[in-house]
Structures are given as C-alpha cells and as structure tokens.
C-alpha positions as CSV (number, residue, x, y, z in Angstrom):
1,X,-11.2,-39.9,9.8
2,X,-10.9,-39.1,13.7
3,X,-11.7,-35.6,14.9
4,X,-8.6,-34.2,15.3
5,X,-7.4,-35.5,11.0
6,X,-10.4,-33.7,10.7
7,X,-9.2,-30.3,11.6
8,X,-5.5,-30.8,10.5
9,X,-7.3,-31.2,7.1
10,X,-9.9,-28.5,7.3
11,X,-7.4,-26.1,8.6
12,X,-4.9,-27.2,5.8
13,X,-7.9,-26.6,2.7
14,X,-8.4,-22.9,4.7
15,X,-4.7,-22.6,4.6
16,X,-4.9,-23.2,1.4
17,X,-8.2,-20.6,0.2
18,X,-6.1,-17.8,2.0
19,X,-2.7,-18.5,0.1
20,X,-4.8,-18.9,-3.1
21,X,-6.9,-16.0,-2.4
22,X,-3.7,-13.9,-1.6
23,X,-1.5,-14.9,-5.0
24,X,-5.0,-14.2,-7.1
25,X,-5.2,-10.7,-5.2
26,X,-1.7,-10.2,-5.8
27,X,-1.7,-10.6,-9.2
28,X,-4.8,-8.9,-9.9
29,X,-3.7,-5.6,-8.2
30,X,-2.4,-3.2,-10.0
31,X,0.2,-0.2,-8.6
32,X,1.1,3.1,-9.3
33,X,3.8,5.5,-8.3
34,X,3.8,8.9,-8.8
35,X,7.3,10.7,-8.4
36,X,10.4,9.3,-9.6
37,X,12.5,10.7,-6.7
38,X,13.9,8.5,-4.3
39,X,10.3,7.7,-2.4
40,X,8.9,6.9,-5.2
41,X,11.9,4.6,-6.7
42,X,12.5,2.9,-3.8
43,X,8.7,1.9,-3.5
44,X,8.2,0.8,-7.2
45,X,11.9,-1.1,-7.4
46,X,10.5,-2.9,-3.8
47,X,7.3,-4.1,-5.4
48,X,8.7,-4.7,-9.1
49,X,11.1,-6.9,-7.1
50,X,7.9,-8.7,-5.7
51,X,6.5,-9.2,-9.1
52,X,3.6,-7.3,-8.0
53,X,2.3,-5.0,-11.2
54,X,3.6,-1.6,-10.9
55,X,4.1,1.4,-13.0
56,X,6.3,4.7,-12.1
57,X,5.1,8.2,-13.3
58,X,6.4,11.7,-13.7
59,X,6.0,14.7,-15.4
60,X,7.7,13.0,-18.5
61,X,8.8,9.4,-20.4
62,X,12.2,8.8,-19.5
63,X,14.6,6.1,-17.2
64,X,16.4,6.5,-14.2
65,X,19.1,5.0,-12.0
66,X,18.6,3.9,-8.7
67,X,21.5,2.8,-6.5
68,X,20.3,0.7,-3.7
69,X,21.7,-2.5,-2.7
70,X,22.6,-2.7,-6.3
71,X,22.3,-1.1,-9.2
72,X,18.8,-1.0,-11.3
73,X,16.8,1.0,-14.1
74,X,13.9,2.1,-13.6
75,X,11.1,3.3,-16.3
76,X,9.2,6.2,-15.8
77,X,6.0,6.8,-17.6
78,X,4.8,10.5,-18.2
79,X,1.4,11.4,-16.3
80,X,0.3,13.8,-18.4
81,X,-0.6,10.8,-21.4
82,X,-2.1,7.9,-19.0
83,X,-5.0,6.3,-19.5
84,X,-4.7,3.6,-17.2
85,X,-6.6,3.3,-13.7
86,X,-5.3,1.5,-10.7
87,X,-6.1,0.2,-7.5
88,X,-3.5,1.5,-5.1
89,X,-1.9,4.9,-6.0
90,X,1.6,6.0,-3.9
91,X,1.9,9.9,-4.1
92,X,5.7,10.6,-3.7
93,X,5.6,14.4,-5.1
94,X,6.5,17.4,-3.2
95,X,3.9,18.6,-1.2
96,X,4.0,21.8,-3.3
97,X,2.7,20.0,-6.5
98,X,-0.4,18.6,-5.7
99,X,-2.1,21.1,-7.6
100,X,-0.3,20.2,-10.6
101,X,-1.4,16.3,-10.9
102,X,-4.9,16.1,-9.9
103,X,-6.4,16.3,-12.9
104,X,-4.1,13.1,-14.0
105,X,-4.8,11.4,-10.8
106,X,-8.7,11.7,-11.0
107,X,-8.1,10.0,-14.0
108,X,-5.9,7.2,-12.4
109,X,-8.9,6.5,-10.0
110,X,-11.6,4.4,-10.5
111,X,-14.5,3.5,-7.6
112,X,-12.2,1.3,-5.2
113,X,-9.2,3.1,-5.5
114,X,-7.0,4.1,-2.8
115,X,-4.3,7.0,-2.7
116,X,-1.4,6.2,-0.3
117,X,0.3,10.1,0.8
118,X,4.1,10.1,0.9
119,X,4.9,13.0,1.5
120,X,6.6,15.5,4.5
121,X,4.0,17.3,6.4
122,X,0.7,17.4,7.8
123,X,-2.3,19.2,6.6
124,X,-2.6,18.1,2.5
125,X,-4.8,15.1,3.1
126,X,-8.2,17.5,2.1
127,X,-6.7,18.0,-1.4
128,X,-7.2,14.1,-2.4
129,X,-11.1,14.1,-2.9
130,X,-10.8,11.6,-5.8
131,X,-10.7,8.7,-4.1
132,X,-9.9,7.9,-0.2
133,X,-6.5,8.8,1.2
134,X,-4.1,7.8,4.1
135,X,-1.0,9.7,4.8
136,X,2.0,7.8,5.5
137,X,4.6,8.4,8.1
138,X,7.7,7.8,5.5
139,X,11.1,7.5,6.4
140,X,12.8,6.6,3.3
141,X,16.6,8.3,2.8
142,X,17.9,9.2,0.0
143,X,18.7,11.8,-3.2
144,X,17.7,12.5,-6.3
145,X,20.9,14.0,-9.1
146,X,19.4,14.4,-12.4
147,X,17.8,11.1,-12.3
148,X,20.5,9.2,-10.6
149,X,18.8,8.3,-7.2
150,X,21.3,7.1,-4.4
151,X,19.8,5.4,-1.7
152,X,20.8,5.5,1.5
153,X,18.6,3.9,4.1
154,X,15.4,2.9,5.5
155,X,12.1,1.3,3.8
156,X,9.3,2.3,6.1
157,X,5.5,3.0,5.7
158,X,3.8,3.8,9.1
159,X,0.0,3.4,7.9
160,X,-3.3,3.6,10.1
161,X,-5.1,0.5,11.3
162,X,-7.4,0.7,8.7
163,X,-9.0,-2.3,6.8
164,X,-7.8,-1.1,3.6
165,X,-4.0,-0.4,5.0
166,X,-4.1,-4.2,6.4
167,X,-5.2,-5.1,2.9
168,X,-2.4,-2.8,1.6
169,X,0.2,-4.6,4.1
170,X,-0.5,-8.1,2.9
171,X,0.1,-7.2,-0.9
172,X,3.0,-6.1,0.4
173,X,4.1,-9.1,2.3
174,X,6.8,-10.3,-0.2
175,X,8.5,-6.8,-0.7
176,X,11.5,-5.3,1.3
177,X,9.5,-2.6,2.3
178,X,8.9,-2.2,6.6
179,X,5.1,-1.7,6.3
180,X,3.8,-1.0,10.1
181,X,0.2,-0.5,10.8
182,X,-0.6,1.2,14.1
183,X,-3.3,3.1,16.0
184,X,-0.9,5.7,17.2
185,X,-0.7,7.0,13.6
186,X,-1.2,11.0,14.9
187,X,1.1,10.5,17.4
188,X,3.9,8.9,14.6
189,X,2.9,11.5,12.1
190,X,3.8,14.1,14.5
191,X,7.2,12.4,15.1
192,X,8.2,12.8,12.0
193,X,7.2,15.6,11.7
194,X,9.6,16.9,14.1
195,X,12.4,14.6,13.0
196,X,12.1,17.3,9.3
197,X,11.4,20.2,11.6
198,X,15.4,19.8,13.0
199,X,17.4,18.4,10.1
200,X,15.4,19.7,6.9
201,X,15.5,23.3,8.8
202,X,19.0,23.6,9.6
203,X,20.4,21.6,5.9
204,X,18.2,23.9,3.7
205,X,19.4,27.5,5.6
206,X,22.9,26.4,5.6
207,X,22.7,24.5,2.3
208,X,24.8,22.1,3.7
209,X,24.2,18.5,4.6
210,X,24.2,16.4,7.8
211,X,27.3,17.0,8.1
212,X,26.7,20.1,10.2
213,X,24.9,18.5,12.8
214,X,28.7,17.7,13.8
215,X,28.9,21.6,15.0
216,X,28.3,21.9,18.4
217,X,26.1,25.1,18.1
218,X,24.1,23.8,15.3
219,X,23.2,20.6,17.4
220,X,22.4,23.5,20.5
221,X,20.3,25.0,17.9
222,X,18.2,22.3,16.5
223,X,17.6,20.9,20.5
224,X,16.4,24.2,20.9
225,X,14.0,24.0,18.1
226,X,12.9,20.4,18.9
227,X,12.1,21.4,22.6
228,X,9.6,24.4,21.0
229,X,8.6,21.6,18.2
230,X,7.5,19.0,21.0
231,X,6.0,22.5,23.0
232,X,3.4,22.7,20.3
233,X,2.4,19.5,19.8
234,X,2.0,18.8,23.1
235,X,-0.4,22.0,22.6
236,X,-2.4,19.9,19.8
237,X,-3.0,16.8,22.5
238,X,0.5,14.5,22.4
239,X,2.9,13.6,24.9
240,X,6.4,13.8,24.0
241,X,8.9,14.4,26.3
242,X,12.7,16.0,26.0
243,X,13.9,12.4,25.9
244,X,12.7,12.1,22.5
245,X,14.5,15.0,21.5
246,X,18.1,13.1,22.6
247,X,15.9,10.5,19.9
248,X,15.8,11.9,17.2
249,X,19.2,13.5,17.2
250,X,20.7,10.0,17.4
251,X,18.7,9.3,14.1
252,X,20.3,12.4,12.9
253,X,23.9,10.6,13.8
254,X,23.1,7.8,11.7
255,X,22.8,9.9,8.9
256,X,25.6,9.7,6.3
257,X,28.1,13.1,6.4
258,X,27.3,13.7,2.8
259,X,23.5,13.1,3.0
260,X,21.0,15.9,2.1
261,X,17.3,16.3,3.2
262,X,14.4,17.3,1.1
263,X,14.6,20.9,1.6
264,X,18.5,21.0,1.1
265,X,18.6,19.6,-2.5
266,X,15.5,22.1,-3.2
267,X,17.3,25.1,-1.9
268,X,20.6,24.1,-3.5
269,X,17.9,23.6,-6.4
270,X,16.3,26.5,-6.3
271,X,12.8,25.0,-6.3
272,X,9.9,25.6,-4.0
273,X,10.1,24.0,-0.4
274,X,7.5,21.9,1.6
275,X,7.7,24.9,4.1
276,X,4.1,25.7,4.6
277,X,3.5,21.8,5.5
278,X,6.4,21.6,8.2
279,X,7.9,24.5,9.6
280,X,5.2,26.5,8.8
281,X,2.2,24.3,10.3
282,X,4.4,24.1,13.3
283,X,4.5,28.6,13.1
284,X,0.4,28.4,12.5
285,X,-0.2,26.3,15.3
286,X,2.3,28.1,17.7
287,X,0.8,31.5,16.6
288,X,-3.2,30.0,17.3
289,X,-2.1,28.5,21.0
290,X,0.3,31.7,21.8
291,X,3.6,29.8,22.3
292,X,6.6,31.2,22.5
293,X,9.2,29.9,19.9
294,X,11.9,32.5,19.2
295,X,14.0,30.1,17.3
296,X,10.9,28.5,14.9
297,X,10.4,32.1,13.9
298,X,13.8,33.5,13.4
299,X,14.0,30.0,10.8
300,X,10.6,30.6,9.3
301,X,11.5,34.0,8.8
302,X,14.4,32.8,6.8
303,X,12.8,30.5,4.9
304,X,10.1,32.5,4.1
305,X,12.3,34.8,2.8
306,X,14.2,31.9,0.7
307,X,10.2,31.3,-1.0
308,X,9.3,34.9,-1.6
309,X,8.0,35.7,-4.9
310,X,9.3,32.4,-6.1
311,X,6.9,30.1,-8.2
C-alpha cells in the first residue's frame, strides 16, 4: 500500500472511532428537562425527535400539547417522585422557583452531571451548587395555555466555549435545536438581557402583547429604556451602541401581534415575575454606578408594586 492509501485508510478507521464513539455517547447519555413550558417542550420534543434519551419533568404526572411544526404529545413526569439521575439536566423553570426544586435536582445529579440554565436573567447561577452549571442565552418563543404550548419561533442555545458545552453541542448535532458556542457569552447574556428588559417590561404593565409595540409612544418608550439598559451595561464593562437598540426592536417586529412574553402570561396569571433577575438587576446595578434612568424606575416601581406581598 503506497503512502498516500495509507492515510485515506487511516483517516477512514479514525473517521470511523469518532462516528462510533459519537453514536455509543449518544446513546449512553441520558437527558432531563425540567419545566414543561414552552423552553422546556421545545427542548425535549427536539431531542426525543433525535432519539436521544430524554425525560420531561414538572411539579406533576400529566401530558401536554405542543404545537410546533406539527402537532405532538408530550409526557411529563412529576419531580417530586424521581429517582432517576442523569447526565445533562436543562432547567426551564421560572427564575422564581429555584428554591422549590433543589432538593429534587440534587437528587437528579450524580458526580459528572451537568445543569444547563434556561432561564431570563442574570445573577441565579450561585444557587446550582449540586453539580456545575452554565447559563444559557435562550431565545425560544412561545406560550404556555393550560398545557397547550404554541410555538412560535426560534430554537437557540448560546452556551460558553467550554469543553463540556462542545461536548453538549455534539450530542446535539442531529436535533433542530441552533446550539452556538461562543466566547462572547457575557456579552450575549447581556443582549438578551436587554431584548426582556423592552418587551417583557412594556407586555406585563400593559398586559397586552406585542401588539403594542405597533403604538408609536410605546416604541418611544421602550427606546428610551433600551438607551438607559445599554447605559448600564456599558457601566458593567460592554460595548453596545444605540445601533443595537434599532436591533432589537426589529426582533420585536418579527414578533407575532398576538404573542405574549414571559412576564405577560404571569401578570395576566397572576403568578410571581422574574423581575428581580431582569428589570431589577438592571435597577441594582444602576443604583450601585449612580446612573440616571428615570424610565427603569418609574417601570420597576410598577412592577414592584404588581409583586408586593404576593407569594
């Protein structure tokens, strides 16, 4: 055999060790979701889809409906009575009820587990000490009625550059889901951050949907609370410049009409909102670096007042 069959056929048996090595990963790996809202159903239909081994959680046994490009039922396990461990854990609850599944989730982990953050906000990564965690920037649309989940776009997991996230994204590799792996995770973090701080702000105070943002004075409002958004974290070391404000209100436009965020289907809900992890990380930082941002606190006020006293 000459030199060069040589390495067609070395590089052909390596070819083949990494494929192998991948299937036997795949198939060893096993998934969890917790949070059958639409995060969390989107991710476990995406890797069910794969054939990769997943299992969706909540507070209780029961199915759901997800309406994505087609129509699908999905099983939901209850938390409180699993005695399984697994290897990758997504956390796709509200921010606001961490407190309520660690117990469950320390017993989910085992010594090489890793917990994958889906959630809005910054600042809730020191309350996984079970096992290591990465936040994700998530931007996955969609609503949750009674366990009818429509929806309505987007598939993305902005993750680290980490070894494990790598590892993470080549499970992945057969799913739907846009897994992106960066170095500028902060900075993305921070993005989305102020992509909620505009449209979750303005949607749960008016409980309305996006379909305000076609009101001329709400779209003067929420550039005005984007420019003091991108004034404090430019404070906390980024970069961002009023061109990205013109950004994210053109992902605002791509919204459907009838679309709801996060905090509007909790007001209209009357739950608890992610407040203290957006808006209000935004106030805490503004307050420590003595900014001036008359509209951030006119809406915190608000939805402070919206959270008072309830539990």
């Amino acid at each position: 055999m000459d030199s060069t069959s040589f390495l067609q056929a070395e590089f052909i048996i390596i070819k083949y060790e990494r494929t192998d090595h991948y299937k036997k990963e795949n198939f060893m790996t096993n998934f969890a979701v917790i949070g059958p809202g639409a995060v969390g159903s989107v991710i476990t239909n995406e890797l069910r889809n794969a054939g990769l081994d997943v299992k969706l959680f909540g507070r209780k046994e029961q199915q759901i409906t997800l309406l994505s490009a087609q129509q699908v039922k999905l099983n939901v396990s209850s938390l409180v009575v699993n005695q399984q461990q697994f290897d990758f854990i997504f956390v796709a609850i509200k921010a606001t009820k961490i407190a309520e599944i660690k117990d469950a989730l320390i017993k989910m982990c085992h010594d090489g587990t890793i917990i994958i953050v889906c959630q809005n906000g910054m600042g809730q990564l020191p309350e996984f000490t079970m096992a290591p965690a990465f936040q994700a920037a998530v931007y996955i649309s969609g609503q949750n009625k009674e366990g009818h989940i429509t929806h309505f776009r987007d598939r993305k997991l902005i993750l680290p550059n980490h070894e494990q996230m790598l590892r993470l994204k080549t499970l992945l590799h057969d799913t739907q889901l846009e897994v992106i792996i960066t170095d500028d995770q902060k900075t993305l973090l921070w993005y989305k951050m102020l992509v909620n701080l505009g449209i979750n702000t303005v949607t749960a105070l008016a409980k309305n949907t996006a379909v305000i943002m076609e009101m001329p004075a709400v779209e003067k409002m929420v550039r005005e609370l984007l420019a003091e958004g991108i004034m404090i974290a430019n404070s906390e070391g980024e970069s961002f410049q009023e061109s990205d404000i013109d950004e994210i209100l053109a992902i605002y436009a791509g919204y459907p009409p009838d679309m709801g965020t996060s905090m509007y289907y909790d007001t209209m809900n009357n739950r608890l909102l992610e407040y203290e992890f957006i808006q209000g990380e935004f106030l805490r930082l503004a307050q420590q670096h003595k900014l001036n941002t008359p509209v951030l606190d006119i809406c915190c006020t608000l939805l402070a007042a919206y959270q008072y006293n309830k539990k």
